[in-house]
C-alpha atoms as a printed R data frame, in Angstrom:
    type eleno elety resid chain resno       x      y      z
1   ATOM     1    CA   UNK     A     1  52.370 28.725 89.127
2   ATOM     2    CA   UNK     A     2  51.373 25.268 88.142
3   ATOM     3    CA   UNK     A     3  53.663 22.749 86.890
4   ATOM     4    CA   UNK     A     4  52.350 22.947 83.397
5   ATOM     5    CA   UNK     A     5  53.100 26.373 83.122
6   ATOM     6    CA   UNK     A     6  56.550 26.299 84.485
7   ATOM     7    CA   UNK     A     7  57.063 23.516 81.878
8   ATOM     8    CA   UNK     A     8  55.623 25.901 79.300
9   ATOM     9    CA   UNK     A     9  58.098 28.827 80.070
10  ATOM    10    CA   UNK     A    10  60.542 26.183 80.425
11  ATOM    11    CA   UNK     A    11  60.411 25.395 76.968
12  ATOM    12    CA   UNK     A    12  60.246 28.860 75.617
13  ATOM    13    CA   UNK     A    13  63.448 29.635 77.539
14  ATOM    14    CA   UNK     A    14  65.352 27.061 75.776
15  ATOM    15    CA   UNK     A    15  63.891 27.533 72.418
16  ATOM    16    CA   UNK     A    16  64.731 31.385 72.616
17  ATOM    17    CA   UNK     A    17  68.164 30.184 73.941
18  ATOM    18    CA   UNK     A    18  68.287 27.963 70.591
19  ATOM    19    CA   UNK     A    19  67.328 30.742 68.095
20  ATOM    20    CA   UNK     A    20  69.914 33.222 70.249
21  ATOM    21    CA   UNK     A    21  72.710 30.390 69.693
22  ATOM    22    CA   UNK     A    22  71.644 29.811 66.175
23  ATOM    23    CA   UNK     A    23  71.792 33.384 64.888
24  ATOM    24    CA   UNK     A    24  75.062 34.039 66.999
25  ATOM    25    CA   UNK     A    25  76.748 30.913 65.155
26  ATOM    26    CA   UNK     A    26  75.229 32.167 61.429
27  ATOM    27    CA   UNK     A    27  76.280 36.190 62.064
28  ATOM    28    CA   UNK     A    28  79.922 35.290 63.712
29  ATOM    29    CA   UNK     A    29  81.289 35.061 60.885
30  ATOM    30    CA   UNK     A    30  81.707 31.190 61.165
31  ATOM    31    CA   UNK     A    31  83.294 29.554 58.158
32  ATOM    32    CA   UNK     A    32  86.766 29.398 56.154
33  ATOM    33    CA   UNK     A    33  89.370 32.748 56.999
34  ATOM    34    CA   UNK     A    34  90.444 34.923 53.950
35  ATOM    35    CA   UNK     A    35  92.496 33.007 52.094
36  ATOM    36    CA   UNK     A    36  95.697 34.341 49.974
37  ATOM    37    CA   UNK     A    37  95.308 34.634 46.431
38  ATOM    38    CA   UNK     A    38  98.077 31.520 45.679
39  ATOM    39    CA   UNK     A    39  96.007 29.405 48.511
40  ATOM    40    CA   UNK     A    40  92.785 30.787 46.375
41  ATOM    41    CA   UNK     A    41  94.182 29.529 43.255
42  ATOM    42    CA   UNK     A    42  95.222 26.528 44.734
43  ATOM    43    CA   UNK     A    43  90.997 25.559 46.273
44  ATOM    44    CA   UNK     A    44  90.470 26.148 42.925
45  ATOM    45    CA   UNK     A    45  93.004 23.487 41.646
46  ATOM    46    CA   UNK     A    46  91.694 21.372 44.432
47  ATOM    47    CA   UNK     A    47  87.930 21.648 43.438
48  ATOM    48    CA   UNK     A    48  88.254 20.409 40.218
49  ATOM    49    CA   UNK     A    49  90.133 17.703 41.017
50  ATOM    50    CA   UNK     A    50  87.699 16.660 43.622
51  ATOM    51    CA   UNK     A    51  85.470 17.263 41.161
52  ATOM    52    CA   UNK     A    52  86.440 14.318 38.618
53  ATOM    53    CA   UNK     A    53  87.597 12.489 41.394
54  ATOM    54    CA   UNK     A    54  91.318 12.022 40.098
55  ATOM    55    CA   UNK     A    55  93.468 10.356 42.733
56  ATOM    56    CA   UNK     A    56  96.797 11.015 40.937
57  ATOM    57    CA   UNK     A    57  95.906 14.625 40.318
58  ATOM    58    CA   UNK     A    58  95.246 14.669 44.202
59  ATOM    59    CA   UNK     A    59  98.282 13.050 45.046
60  ATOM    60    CA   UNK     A    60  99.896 15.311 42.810
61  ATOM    61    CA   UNK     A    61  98.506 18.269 44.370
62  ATOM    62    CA   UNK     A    62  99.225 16.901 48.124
63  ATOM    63    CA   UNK     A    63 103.026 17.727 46.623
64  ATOM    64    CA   UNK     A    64 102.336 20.887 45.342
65  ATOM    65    CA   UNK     A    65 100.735 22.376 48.769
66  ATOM    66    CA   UNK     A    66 104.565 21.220 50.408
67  ATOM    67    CA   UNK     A    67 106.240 23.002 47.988
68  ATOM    68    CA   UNK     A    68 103.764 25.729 48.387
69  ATOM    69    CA   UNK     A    69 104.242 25.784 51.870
70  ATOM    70    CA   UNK     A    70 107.700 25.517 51.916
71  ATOM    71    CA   UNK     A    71 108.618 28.179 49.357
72  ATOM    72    CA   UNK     A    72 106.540 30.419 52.010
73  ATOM    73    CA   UNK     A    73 103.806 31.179 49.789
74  ATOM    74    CA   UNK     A    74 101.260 29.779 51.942
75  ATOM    75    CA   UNK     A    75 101.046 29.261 55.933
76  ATOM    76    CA   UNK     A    76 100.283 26.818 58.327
77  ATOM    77    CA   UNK     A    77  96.972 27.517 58.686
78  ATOM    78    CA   UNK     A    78  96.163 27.255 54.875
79  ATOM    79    CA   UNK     A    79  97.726 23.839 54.656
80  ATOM    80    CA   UNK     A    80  95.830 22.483 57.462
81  ATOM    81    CA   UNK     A    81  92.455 23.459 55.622
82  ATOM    82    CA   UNK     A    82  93.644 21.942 52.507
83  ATOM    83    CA   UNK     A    83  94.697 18.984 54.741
84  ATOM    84    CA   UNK     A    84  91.402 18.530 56.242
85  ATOM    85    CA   UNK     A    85  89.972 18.349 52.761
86  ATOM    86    CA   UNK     A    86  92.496 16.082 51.263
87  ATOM    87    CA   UNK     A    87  91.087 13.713 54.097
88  ATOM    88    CA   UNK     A    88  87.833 13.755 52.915
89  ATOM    89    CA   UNK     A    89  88.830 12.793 49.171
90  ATOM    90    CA   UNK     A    90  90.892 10.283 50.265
91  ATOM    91    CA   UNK     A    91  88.248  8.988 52.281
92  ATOM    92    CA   UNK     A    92  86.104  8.534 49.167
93  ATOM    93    CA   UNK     A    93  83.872 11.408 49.964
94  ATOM    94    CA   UNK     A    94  84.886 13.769 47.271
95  ATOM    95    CA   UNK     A    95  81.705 15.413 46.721
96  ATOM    96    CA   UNK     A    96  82.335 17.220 50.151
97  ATOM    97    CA   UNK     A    97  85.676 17.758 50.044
98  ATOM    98    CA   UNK     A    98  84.667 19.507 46.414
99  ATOM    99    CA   UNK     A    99  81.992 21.323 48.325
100 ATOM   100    CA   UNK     A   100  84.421 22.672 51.242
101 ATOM   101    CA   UNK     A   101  86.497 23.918 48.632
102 ATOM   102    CA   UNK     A   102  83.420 25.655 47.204
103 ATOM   103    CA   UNK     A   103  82.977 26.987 50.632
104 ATOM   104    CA   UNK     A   104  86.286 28.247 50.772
105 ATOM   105    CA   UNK     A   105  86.006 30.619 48.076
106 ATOM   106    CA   UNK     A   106  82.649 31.645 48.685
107 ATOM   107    CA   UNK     A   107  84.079 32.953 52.136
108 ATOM   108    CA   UNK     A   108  86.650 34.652 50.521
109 ATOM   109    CA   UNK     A   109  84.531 35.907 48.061
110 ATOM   110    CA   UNK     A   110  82.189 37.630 50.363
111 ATOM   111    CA   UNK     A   111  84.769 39.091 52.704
């Protein structure tokens, strides 16, 4: 075997390693867990905030999700996603945070 043509399989081994990895990652179910229906409610609250961009509202809902939390109607886990989103707000970039929250739901949705 010449060189070019162990370069050539070379290349189709990785590529076929790069469409296995690829459809493993998009069939694994990657993505936001099932939400509860007060931590559904609550993405919803949180789109439409990041939606008109309202700090206060935000700041009110940062609040909210430690009552939530506390009371025990949401877990650990479900504050930490709403965390991770709050981050991007406050960072300025609300149109993702708004389109994580979108995400959210949609994953719920289609469990």
């Amino acid at each position: 075997m010449n060189e070019n043509t162990h370069c050539h399989h070379l290349r189709i081994w990785k590529n076929a390693l790069f469409v296995l990895s690829l459809a493993l990652i998009v069939t694994s179910g990657c993505g936001y867990p099932e939400v509860s229906p007060q931590s559904y409610g609550l993405t919803k609250a949180l789109y439409a905030i990041c939606n008109r961009a309202d700090e206060r509202r935000l700041a009110e809902f940062e609040q909210r999700l430690s009552q939530e939390l506390e009371a025990g109607r949401i877990s650990d886990s479900e504050v930490a996603m709403f965390e991770s989103i709050i981050q991007m707000a406050e960072g300025g970039d609300w149109k993702s945070a708004m389109q994580e929250c979108r995400q959210v739901m949609v994953d719920h949705v289609d469990r």
